[in-house]
N, C-alpha and C positions, 0 to 999 in steps of 0.2 A: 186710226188715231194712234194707235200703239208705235207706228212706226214712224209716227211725226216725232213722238215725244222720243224714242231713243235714239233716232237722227242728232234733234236740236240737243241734245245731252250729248251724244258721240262728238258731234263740231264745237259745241262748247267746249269741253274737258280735251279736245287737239288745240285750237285759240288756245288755250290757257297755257299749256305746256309751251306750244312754238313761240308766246310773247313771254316765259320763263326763259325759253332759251336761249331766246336772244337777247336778255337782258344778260344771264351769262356771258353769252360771245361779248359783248357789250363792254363786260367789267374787264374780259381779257385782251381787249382791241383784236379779235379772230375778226374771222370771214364773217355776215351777219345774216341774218333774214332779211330778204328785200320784204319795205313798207308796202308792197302791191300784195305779196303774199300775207301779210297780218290782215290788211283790210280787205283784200278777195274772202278771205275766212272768215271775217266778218259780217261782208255780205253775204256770205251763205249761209248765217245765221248763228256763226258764233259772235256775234255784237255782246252779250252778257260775258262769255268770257272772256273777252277783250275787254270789255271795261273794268270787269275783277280784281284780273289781273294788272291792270295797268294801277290799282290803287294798292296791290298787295306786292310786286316789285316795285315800287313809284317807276316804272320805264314807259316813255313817250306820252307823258304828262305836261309837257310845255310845248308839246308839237300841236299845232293849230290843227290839224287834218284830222288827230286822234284826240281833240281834247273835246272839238265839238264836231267831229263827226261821227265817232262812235257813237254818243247821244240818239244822233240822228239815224243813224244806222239800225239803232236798238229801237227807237220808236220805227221806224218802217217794219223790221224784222216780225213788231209785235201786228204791224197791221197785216202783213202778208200771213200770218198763221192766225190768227184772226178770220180773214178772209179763208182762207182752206180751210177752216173747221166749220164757218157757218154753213159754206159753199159745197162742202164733199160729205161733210159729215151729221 
C-alpha cells in the first residue's frame, strides 16, 4: 500500500509541474507539451494533479477533453485504486 500512495503522489506532483510548464511554454508561444502527454499522465493517475493544476494556472480550462474529461479520469483513477486496495490489500 505504501507504494501505491507514493506512486499516485510521485505522478501527481510530475502532472502538476508538466501542466505548469506548459502553461509557461504557453505564455511564451515555445515548443509545448503535447495534450497526449498531459492526459496519458493523467490516466496513469495524475487525474488530481491535472485538475489542480488546471484551476491554479487557469491552463486548458475551455478545452472540452480536459474540462470534462479530467473529471472523468479522476473518478475512474479513484475506482481503479479502489479496486487494488480492496483486491490486493
Amino acid at each position: 500500500m505504501t507504494y501505491l500512495l507514493v506512486y499516485l503522489f510521485v505522478i501527481n506532483v510530475i502532472t502538476f509541474i508538466y501542466m505548469g510548464i506548459d502553461k509557461r511554454k504557453a505564455k511564451k508561444h515555445t515548443f509545448r507539451i503535447p495534450e497526449k502527454v498531459l492526459l496519458s499522465l493523467s490516466f496513469l493517475g495524475g487525474s488530481l494533479g491535472t485538475l489542480i493544476a488546471m484551476f491554479c494556472f487557469h491552463h486548458k480550462t475551455q478545452k472540452a477533453v480536459f474540462k470534462y474529461g479530467v473529471p472523468i479520469l479522476l473518478i475512474t483513477n479513484f475506482f481503479m485504486i479502489f479496486y487494488i486496495l480492496t483486491r490486493y490489500y
